[in-house]
C-alpha positions in Angstrom: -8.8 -6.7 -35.1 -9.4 -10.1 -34.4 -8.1 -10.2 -30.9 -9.4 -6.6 -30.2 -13.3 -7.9 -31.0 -12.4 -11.7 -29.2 -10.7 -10.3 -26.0 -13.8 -7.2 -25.8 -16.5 -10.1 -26.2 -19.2 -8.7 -23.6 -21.0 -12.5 -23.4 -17.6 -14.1 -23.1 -16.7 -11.9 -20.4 -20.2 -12.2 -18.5 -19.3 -15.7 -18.8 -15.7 -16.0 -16.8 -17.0 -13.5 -14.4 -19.7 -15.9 -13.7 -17.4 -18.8 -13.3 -15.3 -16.7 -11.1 -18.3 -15.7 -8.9 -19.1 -19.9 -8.6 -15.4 -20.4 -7.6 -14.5 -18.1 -5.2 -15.6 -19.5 -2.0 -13.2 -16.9 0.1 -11.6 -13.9 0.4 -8.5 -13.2 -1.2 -6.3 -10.1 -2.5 -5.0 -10.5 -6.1 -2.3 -7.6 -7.3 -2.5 -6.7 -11.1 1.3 -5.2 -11.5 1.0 -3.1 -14.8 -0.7 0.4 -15.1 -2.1 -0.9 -18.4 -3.9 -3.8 -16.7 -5.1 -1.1 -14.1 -6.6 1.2 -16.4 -8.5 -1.7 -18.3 -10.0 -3.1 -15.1 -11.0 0.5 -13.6 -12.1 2.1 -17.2 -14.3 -1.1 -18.0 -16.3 -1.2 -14.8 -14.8 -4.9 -14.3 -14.2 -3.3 -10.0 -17.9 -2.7 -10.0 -18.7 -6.7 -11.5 -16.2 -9.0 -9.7 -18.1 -10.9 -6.6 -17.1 -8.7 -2.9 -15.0 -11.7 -2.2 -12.0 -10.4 -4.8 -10.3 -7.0 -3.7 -8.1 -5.9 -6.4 -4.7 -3.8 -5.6 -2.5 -2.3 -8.1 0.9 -2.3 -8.2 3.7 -0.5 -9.4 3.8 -1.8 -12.7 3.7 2.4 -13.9 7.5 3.2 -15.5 6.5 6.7 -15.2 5.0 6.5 -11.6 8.2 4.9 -10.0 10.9 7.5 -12.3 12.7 8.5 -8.8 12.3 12.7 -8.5 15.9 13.0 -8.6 16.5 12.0 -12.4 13.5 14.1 -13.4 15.6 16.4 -11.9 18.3 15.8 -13.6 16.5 15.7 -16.8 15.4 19.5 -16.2 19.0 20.7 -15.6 20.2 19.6 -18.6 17.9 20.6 -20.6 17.8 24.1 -19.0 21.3 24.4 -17.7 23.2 22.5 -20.0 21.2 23.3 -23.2 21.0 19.6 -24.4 18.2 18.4 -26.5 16.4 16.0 -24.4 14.2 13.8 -25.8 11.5 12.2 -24.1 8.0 10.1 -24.5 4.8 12.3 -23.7 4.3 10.6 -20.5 7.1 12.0 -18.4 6.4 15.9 -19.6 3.8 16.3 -17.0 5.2 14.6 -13.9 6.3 16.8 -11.2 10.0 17.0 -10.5 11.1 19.0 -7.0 10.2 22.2 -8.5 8.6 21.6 -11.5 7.9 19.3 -14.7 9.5 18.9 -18.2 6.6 20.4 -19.7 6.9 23.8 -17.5 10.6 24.3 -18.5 9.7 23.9 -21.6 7.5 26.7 -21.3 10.4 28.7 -20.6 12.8 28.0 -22.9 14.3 24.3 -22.9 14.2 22.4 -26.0 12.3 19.3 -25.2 11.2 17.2 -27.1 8.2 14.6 -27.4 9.0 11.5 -29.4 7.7 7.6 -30.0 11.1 6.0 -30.3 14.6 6.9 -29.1 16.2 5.8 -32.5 14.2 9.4 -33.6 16.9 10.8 -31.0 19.5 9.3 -32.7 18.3 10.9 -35.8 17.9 14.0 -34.0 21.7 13.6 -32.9 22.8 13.1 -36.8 21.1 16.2 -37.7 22.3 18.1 -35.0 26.1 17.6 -34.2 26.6 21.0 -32.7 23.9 20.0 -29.8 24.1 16.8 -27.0 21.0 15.2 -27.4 20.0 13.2 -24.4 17.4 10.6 -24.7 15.0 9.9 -21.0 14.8 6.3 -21.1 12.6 5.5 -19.2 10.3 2.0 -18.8 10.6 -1.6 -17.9 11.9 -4.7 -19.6 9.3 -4.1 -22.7 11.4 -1.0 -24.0 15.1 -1.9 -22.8 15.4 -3.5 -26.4 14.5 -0.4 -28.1 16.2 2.0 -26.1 19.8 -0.4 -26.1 19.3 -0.1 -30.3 19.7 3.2 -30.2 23.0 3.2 -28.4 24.4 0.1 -30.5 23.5 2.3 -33.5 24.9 5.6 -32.3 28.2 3.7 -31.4 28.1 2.6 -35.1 27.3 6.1 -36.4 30.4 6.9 -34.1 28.1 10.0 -32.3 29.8 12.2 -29.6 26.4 13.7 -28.9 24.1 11.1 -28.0 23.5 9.6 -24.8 20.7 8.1 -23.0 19.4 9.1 -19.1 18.6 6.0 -18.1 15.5 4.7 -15.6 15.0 0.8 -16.2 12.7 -1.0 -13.4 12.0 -4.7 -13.9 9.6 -6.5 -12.1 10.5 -9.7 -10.6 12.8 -7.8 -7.7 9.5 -5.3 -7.3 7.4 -8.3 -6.5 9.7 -9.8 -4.2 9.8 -6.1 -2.6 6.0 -6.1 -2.4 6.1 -9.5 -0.9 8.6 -8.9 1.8 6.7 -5.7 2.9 4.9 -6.2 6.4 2.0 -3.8 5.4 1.2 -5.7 2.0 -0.9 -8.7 2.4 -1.0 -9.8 -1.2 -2.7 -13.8 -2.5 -2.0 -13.4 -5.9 -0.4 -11.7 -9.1 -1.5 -10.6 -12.5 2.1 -10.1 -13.9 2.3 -7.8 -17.0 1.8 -9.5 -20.5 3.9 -7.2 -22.3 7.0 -7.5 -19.8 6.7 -11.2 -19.7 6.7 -11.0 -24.1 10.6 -10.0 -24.1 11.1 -11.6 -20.9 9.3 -15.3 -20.3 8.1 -16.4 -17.1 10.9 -18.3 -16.6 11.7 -15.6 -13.6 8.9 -16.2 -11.8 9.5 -19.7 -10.7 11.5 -18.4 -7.4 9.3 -16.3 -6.4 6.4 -18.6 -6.6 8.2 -20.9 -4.3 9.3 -18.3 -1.9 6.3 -17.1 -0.6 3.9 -19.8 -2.1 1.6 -17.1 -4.3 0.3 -18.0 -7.1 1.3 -16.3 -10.1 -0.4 -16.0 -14.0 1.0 -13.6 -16.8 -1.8 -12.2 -18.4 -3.2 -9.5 -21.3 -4.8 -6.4 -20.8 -8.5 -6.6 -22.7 -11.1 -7.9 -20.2 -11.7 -11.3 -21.2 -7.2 -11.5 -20.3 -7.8 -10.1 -17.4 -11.2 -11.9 -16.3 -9.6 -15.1 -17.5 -6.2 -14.1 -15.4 -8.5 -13.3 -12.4 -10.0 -16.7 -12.8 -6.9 -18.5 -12.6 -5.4 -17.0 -10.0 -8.4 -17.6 -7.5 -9.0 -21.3 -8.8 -5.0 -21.8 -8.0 -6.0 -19.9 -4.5 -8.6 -21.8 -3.8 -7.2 -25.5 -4.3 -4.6 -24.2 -2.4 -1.9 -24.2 -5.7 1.1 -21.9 -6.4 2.1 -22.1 -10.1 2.9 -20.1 -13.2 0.8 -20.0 -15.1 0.3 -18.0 -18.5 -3.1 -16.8 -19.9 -1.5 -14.2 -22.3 -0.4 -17.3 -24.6 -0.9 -15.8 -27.9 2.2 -13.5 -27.1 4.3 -14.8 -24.4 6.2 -18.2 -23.8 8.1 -19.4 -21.3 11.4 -18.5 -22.6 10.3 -14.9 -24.0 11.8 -12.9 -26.8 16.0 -14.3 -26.8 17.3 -11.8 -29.6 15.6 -8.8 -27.6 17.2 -10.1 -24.3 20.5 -10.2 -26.2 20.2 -7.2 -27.3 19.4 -5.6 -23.9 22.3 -7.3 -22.4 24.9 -6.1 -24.6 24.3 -2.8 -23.2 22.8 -3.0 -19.9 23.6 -4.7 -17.4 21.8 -5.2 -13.6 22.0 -2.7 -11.0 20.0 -1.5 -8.0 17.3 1.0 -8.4 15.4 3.6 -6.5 11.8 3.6 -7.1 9.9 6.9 -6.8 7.4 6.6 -3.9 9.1 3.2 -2.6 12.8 2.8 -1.7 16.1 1.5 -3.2 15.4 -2.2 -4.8 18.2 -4.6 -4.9 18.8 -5.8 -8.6 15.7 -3.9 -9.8 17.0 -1.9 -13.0 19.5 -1.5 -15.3 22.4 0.2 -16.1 24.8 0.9 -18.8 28.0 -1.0 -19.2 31.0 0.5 -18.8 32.0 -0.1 -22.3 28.5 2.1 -23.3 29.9 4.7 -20.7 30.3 7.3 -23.5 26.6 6.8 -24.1 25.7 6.9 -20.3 24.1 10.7 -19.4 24.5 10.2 -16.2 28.9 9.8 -16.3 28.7 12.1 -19.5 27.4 15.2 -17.8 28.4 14.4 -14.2 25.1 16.2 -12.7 25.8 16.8 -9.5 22.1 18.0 -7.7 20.8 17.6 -3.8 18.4 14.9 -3.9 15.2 16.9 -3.0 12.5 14.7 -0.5 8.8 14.0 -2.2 5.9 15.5 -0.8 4.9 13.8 2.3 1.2 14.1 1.2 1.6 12.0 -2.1 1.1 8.6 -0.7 1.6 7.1 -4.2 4.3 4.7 -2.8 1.7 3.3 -0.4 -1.0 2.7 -3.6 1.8 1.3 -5.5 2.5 -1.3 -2.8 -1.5 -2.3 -2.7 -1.1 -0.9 1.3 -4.8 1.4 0.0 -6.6 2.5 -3.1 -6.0 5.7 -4.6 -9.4 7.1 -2.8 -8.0 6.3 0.4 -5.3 9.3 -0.1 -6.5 12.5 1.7 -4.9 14.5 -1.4 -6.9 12.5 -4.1 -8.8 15.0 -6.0 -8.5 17.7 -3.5 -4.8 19.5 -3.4 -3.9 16.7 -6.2 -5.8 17.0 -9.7 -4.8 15.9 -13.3 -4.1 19.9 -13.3 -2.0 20.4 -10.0 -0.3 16.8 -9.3 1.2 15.9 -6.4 3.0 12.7 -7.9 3.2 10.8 -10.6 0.3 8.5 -10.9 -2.4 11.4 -11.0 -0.4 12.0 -15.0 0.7 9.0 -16.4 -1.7 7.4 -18.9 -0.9 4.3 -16.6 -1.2 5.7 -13.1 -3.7 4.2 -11.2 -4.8 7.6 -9.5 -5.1 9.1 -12.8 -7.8 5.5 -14.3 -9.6 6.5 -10.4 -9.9 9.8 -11.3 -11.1 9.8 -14.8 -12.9 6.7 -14.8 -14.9 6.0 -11.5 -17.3 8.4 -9.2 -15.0 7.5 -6.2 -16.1 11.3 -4.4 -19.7 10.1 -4.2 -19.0 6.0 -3.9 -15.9 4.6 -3.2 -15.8 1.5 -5.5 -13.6 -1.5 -3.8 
């Protein structure tokens, strides 16, 4: 607990935000990528504290929020039309697909399942060899190492009926995409901790010199992100762009080289379309062609008509940091927790969903 009680210290935070508010001398925009940073800084009032100079935008650091509509989709038919067992964690059951979410064909029928790791899939698999059993693997880099186990160790089990539906985003090529986007005007990143654990920072480097930003990896209790906040305008305003790392009880530069391996051996880069945002160059992964048995995607051949979002979910347009989830006409009008138009209103890291729940935005919009 020692980190929970350190990194939650009320004094120590009060302090940082106080040398923050003697530092900043201008205005700048800073960009926390991960949902999990989000929710920290919305549910513990740290919008309310920092000094009017700092606008924080969130970006699209949500692997739920930017699964494109189509493979939720996909994940429906074959759980409906093909009969698989699909697998999935929590997070996805509630996001809206075309016509409707995971969690409302299960309601009718589908078995779908909620579980914390895909090697429970592979279990699932074992005790099941009658059934396909389709794993939704969704996320960023943080659980590409887990979700490449389970394949290595259904190819050693020598399954037939496990495969995985695959939706990998990493973050570097979202920056980039954030950064080369007219309507963004972005000073400064938070980049996630937990990416950067398996990862390093090492990725970074051409993107800081590229658009001169600065940016610092950092953790997800206030004093990380205070203390990442701090950095980030000090670099800003001596006129600095550097890495730098605040989250170094967990990440180095190098990051976690077994996990990486691990990843590789089965994945390996590809574009990817991000829900609410476009097609991003080099931005996922995909599984080798010598996984292909493993791949849901070739398995089942799912042929369905890419259906358009809903033109009043401007979730894309949050996700970028182009305006705050309060700035969306829909936002807690025609899209609730209860009746969501996209994504971020349902995942536990969706930044409309931490507005929602955890400010008074309909009385007082909070910056």
């Amino acid at each position: 607990m020692k980190y929970l009680t350190d990194y939650r210290n009320p004094e120590l935070a009060k302090k940082i935000l106080e040398e923050i508010k003697k530092t900043v001398t201008k205005s700048w925009t800073i960009m926390e990528v991960c949902g999990g940073q989000t929710h920290s800084l919305v549910k513990n009032g740290i919008l309310d504290v920092l000094p009017k100079e700092i606008t924080m935008v969130h970006g699209p650091g949500c692997p739920v929020c930017v699964t494109p509509l189509h493979l939720i989709d996909k994940a429906i038919y074959l759980a409906k039309e093909k009969g698989v067992i699909l697998c999935s964690f929590g997070d996805m059951l509630r996001v809206p697909g075309s016509k409707e979410s995971l969690l409302e064909a299960k309601a009718q029928g589908a078995d779908i399942r909620i579980l914390y790791s895909p090697l429970e899939a592979v279990q699932i698999a074992q005790q099941n060899p009658d059934k396909e059993v389709v794993f939704f693997a969704v996320g960023f880099e943080t659980t590409a190492p887990a979700n490449a186990l389970s394949v290595i160790h259904a190819k050693k089990l020598g399954l037939k009926n496990y495969s995985i539906l695959t939706s990998h985003v990493l973050v570097p090529p979202a920056i980039e995409n954030i950064m080369e986007d007219v309507d963004a005007h972005i000073d400064g990143f938070l980049a996630a901790g937990h990416v950067c654990t398996i990862m390093g920072y090492w990725e970074y480097y051409p993107l800081v010199e590229k658009f001169k930003i600065p940016i610092v990896v950092t953790g997800f209790e206030p004093v990380d992100i205070l203390q990442g906040i701090l950095m980030v305008v000090k670099q800003l305003e001596e006129g600095r762009y550097e890495v730098e790392n605040q989250y170094t009880r967990y990440v180095t530069e190098e990051g976690n080289q077994p996990a990486q391996d691990v990843i590789f051996q089965v994945f390996e880069i590809s574009d990817r379309v991000w829900r609410g945002m476009e097609n991003i160059p080099n931005s996922g992964y995909r599984i080798k062609d010598e996984f292909a048995e493993f791949d849901a995607i070739r398995k089942f051949d799912v042929q369905l008509e890419e259906a358009e979002e809903n033109p009043e979910c401007l979730a894309g347009e949050i996700m970028k940091g182009i305006i705050k989830p309060y700035q969306c006409p829909a936002f807690g009008k025609k899209c609730t927790p209860e009746n969501p138009l996209g994504a971020p209103m349902v995942s536990s890291e969706g930044a409309c969903a931490a507005y929602y729940h955890y400010t008074n935005v309909f009385s007082s919009p909070k910056k």
